[in-house]
N, C-alpha and C positions, 0 to 999 in steps of 0.2 A: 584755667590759667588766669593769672591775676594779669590788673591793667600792668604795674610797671615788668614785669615777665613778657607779655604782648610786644610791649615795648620795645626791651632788651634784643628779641628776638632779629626786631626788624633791622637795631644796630648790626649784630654778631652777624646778621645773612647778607650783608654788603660792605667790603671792605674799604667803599669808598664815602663811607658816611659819617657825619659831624654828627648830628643830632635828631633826634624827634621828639616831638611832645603830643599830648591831649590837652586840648586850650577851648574851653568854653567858651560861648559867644559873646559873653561879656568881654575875652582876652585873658581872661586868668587860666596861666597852667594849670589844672591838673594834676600833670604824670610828665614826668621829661626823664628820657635820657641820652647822656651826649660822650662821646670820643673828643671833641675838641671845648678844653674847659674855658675858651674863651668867648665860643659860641652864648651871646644873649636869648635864648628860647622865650624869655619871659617880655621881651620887647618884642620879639618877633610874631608872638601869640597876643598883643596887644596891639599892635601896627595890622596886621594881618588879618584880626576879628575883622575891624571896620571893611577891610576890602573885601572880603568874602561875602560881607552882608550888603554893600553896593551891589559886587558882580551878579552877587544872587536877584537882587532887585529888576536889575540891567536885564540879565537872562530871562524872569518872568514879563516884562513889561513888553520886550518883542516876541514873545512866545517860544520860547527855547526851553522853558520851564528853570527851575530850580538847577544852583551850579553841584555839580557832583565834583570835579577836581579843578584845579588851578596850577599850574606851572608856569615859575618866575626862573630864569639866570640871568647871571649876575656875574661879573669876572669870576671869579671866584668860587662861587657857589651857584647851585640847583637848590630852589625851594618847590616841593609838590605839598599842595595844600590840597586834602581830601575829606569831605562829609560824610561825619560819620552818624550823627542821627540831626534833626534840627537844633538842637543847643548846644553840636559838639565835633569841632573839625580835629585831623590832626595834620601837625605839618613835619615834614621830613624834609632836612638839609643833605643834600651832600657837594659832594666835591663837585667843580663844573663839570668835569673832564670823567665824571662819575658814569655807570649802567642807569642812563634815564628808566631805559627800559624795564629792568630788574628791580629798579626802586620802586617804579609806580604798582607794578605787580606786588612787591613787599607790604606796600602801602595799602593798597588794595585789600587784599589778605586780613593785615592788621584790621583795619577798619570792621570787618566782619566778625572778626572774634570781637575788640572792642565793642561792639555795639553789643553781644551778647553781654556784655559781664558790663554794662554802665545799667 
């Protein structure tokens, strides 16, 4: 399965979801796909590198080790942000009101196959 197929998948399997992408550490997309064409992924994967690579810092420096996922909401939105090797998170939006549950699972998932095919 290619990355944006990965991708897709994780849209189609939660009807409460805006977007995802693959966003290297730099903050550059990747692979994005979105349901809401007004969703910015390419800000959100640029705002979001720098805090993932804080959290991650935060995590090892009191011994928690290296961040695996992140969850942010927001009125409006649920952002789960998940590591998927060291130069490559993805982040999944959806709705607030969204299956947190089903998403991180979704997410989860992805990230495995992703890490195969980067």
């Amino acid at each position: 399965m290619s990355l944006a197929n990965t991708l897709q998948q994780v849209i189609d399997d939660l009807e409460e979801s805006r977007g995802v992408a693959l966003v290297g550490m730099d903050g550059i997309v990747v692979e994005e796909r979105k349901r809401d064409g007004q969703l910015d992924l390419q800000a959100l994967g640029a705002e979001f590198s720098g805090l993932i690579k804080t959290v991650g810092k935060l995590g090892d420096s009191v011994g928690f080790g290296g961040i695996v996922e992140l969850v942010t909401t927001a009125e409006r939105s649920t952002m789960i942000l998940r590591q998927v090797t060291a130069e490559y998170f993805v982040i999944f939006v959806i709705q607030a009101d969204g299956n947190l549950g089903k998403a991180r699972f979704l997410l989860r998932r992805a990230a495995t196959l992703l890490k195969t095919e980067l």
